[in-house]
N, C-alpha and C positions, 0 to 999 in steps of 0.2 A: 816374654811380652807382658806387661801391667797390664789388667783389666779391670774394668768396674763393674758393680753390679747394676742390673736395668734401674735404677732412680733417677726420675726427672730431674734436671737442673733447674733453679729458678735462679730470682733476685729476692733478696729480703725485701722487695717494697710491702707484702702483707704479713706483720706479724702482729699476734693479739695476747692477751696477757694471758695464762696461766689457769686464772680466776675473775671472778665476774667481778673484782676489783680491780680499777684501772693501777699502771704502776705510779706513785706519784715521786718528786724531785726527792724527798726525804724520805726516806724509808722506813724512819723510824714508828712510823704511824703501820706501816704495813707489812714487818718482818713481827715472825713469831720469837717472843726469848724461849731460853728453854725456865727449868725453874728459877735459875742464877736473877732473871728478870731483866738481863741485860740486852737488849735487843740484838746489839751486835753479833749474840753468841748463836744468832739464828742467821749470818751473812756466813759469805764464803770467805773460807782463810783459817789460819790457827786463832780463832778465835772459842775456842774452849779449853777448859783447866787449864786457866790461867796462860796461853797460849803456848799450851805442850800438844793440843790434840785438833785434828786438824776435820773441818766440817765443810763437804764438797758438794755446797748450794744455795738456793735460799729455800728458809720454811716461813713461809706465806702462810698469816693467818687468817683466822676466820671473822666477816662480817656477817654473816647472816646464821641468823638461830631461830628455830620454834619457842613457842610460852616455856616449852622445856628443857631450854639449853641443846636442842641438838641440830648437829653442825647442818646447815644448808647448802654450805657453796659448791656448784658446781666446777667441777675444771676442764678443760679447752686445752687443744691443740693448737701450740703458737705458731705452726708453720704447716706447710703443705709436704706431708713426706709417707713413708709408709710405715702401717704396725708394726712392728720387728718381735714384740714379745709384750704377752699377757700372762700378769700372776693372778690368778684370780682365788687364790687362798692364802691365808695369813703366814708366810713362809718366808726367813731372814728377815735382816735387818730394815729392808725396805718394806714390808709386808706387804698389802695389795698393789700394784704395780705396774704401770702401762711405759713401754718404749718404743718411742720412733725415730726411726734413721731418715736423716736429710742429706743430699749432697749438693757442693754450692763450689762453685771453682774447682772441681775435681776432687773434694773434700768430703769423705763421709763424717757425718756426724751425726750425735746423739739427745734427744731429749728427753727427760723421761720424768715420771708424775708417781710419786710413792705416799706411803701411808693411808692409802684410798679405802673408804668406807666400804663404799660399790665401785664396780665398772659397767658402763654401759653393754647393755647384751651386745649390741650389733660390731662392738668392738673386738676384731676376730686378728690372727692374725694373718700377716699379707695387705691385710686393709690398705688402700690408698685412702688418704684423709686431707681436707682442707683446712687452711687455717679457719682455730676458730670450731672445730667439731668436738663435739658433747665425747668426755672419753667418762666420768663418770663423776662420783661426789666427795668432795675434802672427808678425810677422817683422820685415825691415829692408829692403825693397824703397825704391829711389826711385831714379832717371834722374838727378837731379840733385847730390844728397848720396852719401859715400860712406857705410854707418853700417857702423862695424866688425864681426864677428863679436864677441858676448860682448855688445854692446851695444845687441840687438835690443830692440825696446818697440814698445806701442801710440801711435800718436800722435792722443790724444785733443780733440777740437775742439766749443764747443757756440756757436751763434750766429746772425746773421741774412746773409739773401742779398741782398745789395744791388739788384740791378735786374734784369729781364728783356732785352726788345730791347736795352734802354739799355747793359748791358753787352754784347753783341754788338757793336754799332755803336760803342762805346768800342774795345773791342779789336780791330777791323777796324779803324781808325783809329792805332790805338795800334803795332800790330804789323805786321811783314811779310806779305806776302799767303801768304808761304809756308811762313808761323810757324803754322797751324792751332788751332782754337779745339776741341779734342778734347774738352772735359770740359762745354758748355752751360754752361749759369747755373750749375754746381756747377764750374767751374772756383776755383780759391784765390783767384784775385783778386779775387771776386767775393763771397765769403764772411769775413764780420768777426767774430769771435771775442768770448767774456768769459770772464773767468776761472772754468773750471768746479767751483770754489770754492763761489761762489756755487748753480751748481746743484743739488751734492748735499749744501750746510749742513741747510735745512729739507726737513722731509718732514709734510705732505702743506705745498706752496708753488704757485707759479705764478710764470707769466714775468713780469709788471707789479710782483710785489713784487720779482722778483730784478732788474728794473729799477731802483726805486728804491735800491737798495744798490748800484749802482755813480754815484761821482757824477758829475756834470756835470762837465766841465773847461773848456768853452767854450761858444759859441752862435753861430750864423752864421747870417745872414739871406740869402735867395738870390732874384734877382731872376728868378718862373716862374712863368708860368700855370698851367701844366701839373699834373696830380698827378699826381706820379711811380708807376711802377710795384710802389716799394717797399708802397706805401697800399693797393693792392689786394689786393692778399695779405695785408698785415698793417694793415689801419685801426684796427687798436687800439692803434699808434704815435702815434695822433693825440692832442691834448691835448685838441680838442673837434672836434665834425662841421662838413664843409665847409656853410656855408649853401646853400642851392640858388637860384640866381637871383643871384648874387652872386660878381662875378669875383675870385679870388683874384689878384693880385699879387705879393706875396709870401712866401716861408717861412721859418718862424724855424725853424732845428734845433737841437737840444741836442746834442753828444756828449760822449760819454765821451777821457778823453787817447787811448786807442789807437785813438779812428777812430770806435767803433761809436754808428750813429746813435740815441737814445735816445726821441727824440720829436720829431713836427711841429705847427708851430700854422701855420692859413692867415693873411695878412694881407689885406686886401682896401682899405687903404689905395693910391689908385691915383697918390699924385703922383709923375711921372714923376723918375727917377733921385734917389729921394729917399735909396735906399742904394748905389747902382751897380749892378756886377753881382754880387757879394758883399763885405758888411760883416762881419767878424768883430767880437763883442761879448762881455763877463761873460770872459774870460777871466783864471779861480784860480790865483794867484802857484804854490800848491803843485805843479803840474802843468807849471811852462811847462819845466822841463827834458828831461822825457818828449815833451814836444809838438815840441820843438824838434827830441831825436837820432832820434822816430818820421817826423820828416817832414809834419808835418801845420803846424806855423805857420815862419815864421821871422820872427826881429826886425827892426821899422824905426823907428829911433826909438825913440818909447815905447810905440810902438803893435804889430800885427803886420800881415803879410800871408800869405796863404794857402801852405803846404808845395807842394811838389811830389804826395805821399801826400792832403793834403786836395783839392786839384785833381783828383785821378783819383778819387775817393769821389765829389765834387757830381757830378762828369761823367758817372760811372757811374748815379747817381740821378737824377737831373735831364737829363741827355744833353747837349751839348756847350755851355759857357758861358763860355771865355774866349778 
């Protein structure tokens, strides 16, 4: 039986920006570039080194400063959902760091606020928050990245959490024992991004329609019993309901070129090795050079086989299958 967690459902009719900067039609006035200067290279997409590397947000800069150059903008909760997780030390690549889970149509989802100078004390987690609540102030923290002074921004992220246990035991697997798994399910690995574009185009929207505007780039059928962890939390990824009494076999998933999974169908056809243990399928000409420099397929022949980047996604969902 699919279950969700206690999260209110709402409608998008109240969402607010990020920052105390309204979003305006051009963005070019309102994304941070990184050094390159190029604004774009602060949008979502392979838009950095020269579009081999791929950057899952927008980084929102900074309007307000003191006589001394330093940064003032507060940032805000775009929606009504609850804390899921507080970094409150400069630790990986996001360094200070607030996330919150929404669900909208049977859909959990993620938003989350990085680089953060401060966080608001009263910001704990569990919190239920409204749109629109003080989570804390713009900075350029990260362990990882150096971000310049003059180039601080919000590093804005909207999307889904790929697995629960499944990502644990991926990354105990994946990593050193001595490499610690500090951020739970809200760790970045974990979490797959869309273009937040799409989030704040319509008002009043929802997550199923902002699904279907992002297209499909491929389809992979994956050889699993199992419902993954992803379904229970969000069963309305599904394209129809599991039958009950009825073994599924296999799964067809849709994604998107940058990874993010769009939808499940069960298969319950059960002839043994009839796809292996992943068949990749539908894969759109317009897409295969994005698929190729993100790491998600590469070419054989004239066919593909599974990236390095799509390998660690099944794994993380589905738990260990090659």
């Amino acid at each position: 039986m699919l279950g969700l967690f206690s999260i209110p459902a709402f409608s998008f009719a109240e969402i607010t920006p990020p920052t105390e900067a309204s979003i305006p039609k051009d963005l070019s006035s309102y994304i941070q570039s990184t050094v390159s200067g190029n604004w774009k290279s602060g949008t979502f997409g392979m838009v950095r080194n020269s579009g081999k590397r791929f950057h899952e947000g927008w980084d929102i800069k900074s309007f307000r400063r003191d006589s001394r150059g330093k940064v003032l903008d507060k940032v805000f909760s775009v929606l009504k959902g609850r804390v899921v997780h507080v970094c409150s030390v400069n630790n990986g690549s996001y360094g200070k760091y607030v996330v919150l889970e929404h669900i909208d149509s049977s859909i959990s989802f993620y938003s989350l606020y990085a680089h953060l100078n401060s966080i608001s004390s009263d910001i704990k987690e569990g919190l239920s928050v409204s749109a629109g609540t003080l989570l804390g102030t713009m900075g350029n923290t990260s362990s990882v990245y150096k971000i310049p002074k003059g180039l601080e921004h919000l590093h804005f992220e909207v999307g889904f959490r790929l697995g629960g246990k499944s990502f644990q035991s991926w990354y105990e697997k994946t990593f050193d024992e001595n490499d610690k798994n500090l951020h739970s399910y809200w760790n970045g690995l974990n979490l797959y991004g869309f273009d937040p574009i799409l989030f704040f185009q319509e008002k009043p929207s929802d997550i199923k329609k902002i699904l279907t505007k992002i297209p499909t780039a491929f389809s992979v059928v994956v050889s699993s019993g199992e419902i993954p962890d992803i379904l229970r939390y969000s069963p309305g990824l599904l394209t129809e309901p599991v039958e009950q009494g009825r073994a599924v076999y296999f799964w067809k998933v849709d994604f998107s070129w940058s990874g993010l999974p769009k939808s499940f169908t069960p298969i319950y056809d059960g002839v043994k090795n009839k796809y292996g243990k992943i068949k990749i399928e539908n894969v759109y000409n317009k897409y295969i050079q994005n698929l190729i420099n993100s790491g998600m397929l590469i070419p054989s022949g004239k066919n593909f086989v599974p990236g390095k980047k799509l390998i660690n996604t099944l794994e993380i969902i589905f738990g260990e299958l090659l």
